[in-house]
C-alpha positions as CSV (number, residue, x, y, z in Angstrom):
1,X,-38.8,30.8,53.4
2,X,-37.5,31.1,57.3
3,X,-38.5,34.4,58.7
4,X,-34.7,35.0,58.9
5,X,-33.9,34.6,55.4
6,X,-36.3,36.7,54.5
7,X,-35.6,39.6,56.4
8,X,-32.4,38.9,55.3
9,X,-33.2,38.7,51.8
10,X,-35.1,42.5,52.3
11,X,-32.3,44.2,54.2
12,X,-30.2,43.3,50.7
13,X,-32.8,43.8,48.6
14,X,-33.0,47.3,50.0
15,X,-28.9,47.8,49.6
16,X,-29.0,46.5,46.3
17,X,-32.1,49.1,45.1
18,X,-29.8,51.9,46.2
19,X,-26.9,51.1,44.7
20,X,-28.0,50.5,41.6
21,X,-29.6,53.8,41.3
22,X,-25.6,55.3,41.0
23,X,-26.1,55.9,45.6
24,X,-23.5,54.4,47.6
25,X,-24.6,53.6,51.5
26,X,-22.7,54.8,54.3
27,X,-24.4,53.2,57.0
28,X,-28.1,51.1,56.7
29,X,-30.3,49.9,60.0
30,X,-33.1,47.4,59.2
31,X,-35.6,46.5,62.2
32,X,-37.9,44.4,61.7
33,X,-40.6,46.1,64.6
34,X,-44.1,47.2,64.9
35,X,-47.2,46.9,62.1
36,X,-45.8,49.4,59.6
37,X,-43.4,51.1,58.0
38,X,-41.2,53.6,58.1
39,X,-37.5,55.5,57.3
40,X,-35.7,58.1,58.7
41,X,-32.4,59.2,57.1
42,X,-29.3,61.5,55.5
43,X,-28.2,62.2,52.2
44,X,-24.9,63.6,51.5
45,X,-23.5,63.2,48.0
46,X,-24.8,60.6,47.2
47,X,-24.0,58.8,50.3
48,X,-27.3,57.1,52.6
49,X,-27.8,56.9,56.0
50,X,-30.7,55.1,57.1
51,X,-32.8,53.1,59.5
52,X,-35.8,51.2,58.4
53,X,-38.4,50.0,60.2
54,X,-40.4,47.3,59.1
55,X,-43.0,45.5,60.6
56,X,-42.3,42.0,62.8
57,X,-41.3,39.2,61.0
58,X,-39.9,36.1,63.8
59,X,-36.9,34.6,62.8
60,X,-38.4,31.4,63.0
61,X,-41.8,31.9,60.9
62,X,-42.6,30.5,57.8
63,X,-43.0,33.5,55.3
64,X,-45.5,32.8,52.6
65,X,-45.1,34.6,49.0
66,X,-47.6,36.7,49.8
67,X,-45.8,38.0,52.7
68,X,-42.8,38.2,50.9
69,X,-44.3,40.2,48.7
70,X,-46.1,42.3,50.6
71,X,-42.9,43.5,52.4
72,X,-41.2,43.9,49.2
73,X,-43.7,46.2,48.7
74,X,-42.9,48.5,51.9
75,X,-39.2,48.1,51.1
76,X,-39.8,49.9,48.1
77,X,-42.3,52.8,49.2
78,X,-39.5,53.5,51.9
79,X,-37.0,53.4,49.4
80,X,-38.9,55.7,47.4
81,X,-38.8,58.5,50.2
82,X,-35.1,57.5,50.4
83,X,-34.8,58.6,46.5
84,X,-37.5,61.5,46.1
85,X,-38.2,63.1,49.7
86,X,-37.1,66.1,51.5
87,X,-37.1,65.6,55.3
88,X,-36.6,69.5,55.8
89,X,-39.4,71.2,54.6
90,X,-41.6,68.0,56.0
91,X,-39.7,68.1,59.6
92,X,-40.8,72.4,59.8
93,X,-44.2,72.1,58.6
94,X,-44.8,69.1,61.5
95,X,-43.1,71.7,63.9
96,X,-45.2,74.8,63.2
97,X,-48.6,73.3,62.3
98,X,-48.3,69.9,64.4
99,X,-48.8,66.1,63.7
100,X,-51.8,66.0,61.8
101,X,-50.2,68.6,59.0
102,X,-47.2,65.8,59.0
103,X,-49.6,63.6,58.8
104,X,-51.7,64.9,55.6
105,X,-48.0,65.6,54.0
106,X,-47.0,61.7,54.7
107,X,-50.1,61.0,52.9
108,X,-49.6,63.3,50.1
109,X,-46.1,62.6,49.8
110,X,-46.5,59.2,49.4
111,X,-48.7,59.2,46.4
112,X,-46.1,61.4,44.8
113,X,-42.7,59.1,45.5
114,X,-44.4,55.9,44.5
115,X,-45.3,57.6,41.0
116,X,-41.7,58.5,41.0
117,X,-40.6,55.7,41.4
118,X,-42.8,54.0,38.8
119,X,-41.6,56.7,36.5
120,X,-38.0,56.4,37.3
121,X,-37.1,52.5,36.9
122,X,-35.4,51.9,39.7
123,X,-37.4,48.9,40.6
124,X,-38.7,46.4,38.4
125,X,-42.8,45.8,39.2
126,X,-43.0,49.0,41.2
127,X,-46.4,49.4,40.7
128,X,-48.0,46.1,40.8
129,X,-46.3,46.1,44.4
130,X,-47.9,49.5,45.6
131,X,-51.2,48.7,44.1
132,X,-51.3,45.7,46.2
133,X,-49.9,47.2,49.3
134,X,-52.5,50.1,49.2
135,X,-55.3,47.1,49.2
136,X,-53.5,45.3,51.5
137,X,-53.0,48.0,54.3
138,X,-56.5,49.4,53.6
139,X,-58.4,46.4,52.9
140,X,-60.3,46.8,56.5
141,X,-61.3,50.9,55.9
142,X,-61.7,53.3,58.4
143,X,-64.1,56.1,59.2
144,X,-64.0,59.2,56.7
145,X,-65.7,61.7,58.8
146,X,-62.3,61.2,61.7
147,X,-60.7,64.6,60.2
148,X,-57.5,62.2,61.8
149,X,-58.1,60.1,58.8
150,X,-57.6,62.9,56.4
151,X,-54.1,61.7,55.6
152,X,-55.0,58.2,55.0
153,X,-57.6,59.4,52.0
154,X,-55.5,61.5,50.4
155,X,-53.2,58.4,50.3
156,X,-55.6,56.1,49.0
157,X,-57.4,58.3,46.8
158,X,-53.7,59.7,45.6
159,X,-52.9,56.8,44.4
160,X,-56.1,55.9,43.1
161,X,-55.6,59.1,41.0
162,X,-52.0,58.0,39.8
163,X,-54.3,55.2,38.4
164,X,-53.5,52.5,40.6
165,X,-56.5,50.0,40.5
166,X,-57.6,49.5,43.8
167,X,-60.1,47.4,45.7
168,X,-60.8,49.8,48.9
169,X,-63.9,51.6,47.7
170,X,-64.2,55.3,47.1
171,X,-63.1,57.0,50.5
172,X,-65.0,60.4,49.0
173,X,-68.4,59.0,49.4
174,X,-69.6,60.7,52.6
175,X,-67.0,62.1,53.6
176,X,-67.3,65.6,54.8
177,X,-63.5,67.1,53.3
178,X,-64.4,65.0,50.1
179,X,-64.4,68.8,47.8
180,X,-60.9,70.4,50.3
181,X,-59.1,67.0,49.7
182,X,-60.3,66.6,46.0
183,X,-59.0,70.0,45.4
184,X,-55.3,69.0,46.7
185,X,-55.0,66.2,44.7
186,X,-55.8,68.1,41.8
187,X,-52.7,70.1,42.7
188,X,-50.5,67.3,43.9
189,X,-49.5,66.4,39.8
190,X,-47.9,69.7,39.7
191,X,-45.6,68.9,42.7
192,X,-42.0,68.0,41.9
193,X,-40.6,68.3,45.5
194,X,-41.2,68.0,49.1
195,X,-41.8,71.4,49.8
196,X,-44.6,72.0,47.0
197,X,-46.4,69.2,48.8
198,X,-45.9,70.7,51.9
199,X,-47.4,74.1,50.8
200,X,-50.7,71.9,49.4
201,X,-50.9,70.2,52.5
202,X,-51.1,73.4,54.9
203,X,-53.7,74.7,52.1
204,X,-55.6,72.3,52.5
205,X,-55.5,72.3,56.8
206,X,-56.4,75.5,56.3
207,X,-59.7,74.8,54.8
208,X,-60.7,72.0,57.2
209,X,-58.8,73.0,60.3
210,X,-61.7,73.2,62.9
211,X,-62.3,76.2,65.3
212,X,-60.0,76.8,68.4
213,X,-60.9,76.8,71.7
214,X,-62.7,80.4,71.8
215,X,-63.2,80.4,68.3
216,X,-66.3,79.0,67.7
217,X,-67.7,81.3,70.8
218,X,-66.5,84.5,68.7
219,X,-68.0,83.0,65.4
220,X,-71.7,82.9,67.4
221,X,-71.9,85.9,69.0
222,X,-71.1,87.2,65.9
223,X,-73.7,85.7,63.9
């Protein structure tokens, strides 16, 4: 199909989810911008405001099914931060432990919501489309030992855990927070909100955080 009827066809795909979880929409922003994905929004009784941003599709492009698909597949994930995720206690953690903590929660969070979602109905073929966005986005890899890449490992190896079977090979093998981040997703079953994931998430910065400027000179003179 015509890159406009597609992203036409996602921007109602995304209404319909909503509503027919018993939501109503009070006002819903699709843009169609950047490589990934992402939502920021409201929730009063019920009632969504959104904006979603997807990545680029040109009005004029042929999308193929797989495309399609693959965006069907982000629609869905956002939705399910839409349905499942607290923006407070994520928004305060970010502000008093900084971006990579927001980071490691995005990750953590993520895994949770799409086994919500799975769990919850809302939309048919749930996880066949996650499983094959989480190949899709991570089919390339990326270097375990970046402790900037912690969040993307707990999100493959997250969802790996919620049984998803994946083709991106086992992110724990020489990676140096392989035991801190095995040890949150252990917890991360027991979550059943935003703000349990957030407190797993600073537990596990805690653990892997490295020294502060200064820091590491105390730690030598004292040794």
């Amino acid at each position: 199909m015509q890159g406009s009827v597609a992203k036409a066809a996602l921007t109602t795909m995304f209404a319909d989810l909503w509503r027919s979880s018993g939501n109503k929409i009070k006002k819903l922003d699709v843009k169609f911008a950047g490589d990934g994905a992402g939502i920021r929004y409201t929730r009063r009784r019920r009632n969504l405001s959104a904006t979603v941003v997807l990545p680029t599709i040109d009005d004029k492009a042929e999308v193929s099914h797989e495309l399609f698909n693959k965006m069907t597949g982000y629609v869905v994930h956002e939705l399910g931060h839409a349905w499942f995720t607290d923006n407070e206690p994520w928004d305060t953690a970010k502000s008093l432990h900084g971006d990579t903590v927001g980071s490691i929660i995005n990750g953590l969070e993520d895994a949770r919501t799409e086994l919500q979602v799975i769990r919850s109905g809302y939309a048919d073929n749930a996880r066949t489309l996650f499983v094959q966005l989480t190949n899709n986005v991570f089919e390339d890899g990326f270097e375990v030992w970046d402790i900037r890449n912690v969040a993307a490992v707990c999100a493959v190896e997250g969802r790996r855990a919620n049984g998803y079977e994946l083709t991106v090979p086992d992110l724990f093998l020489d990676n140096p927070f392989a035991e801190e981040i095995s040890e949150a997703l252990l917890d991360l079953p027991h979550c059943t909100n935003t703000a349990d994931v957030v407190e797993v998430a600073i537990e596990l910065w805690s653990k892997i955080e490295p020294p502060k400027e200064g820091d590491e000179a105390l730690i030598c003179v004292e040794q």
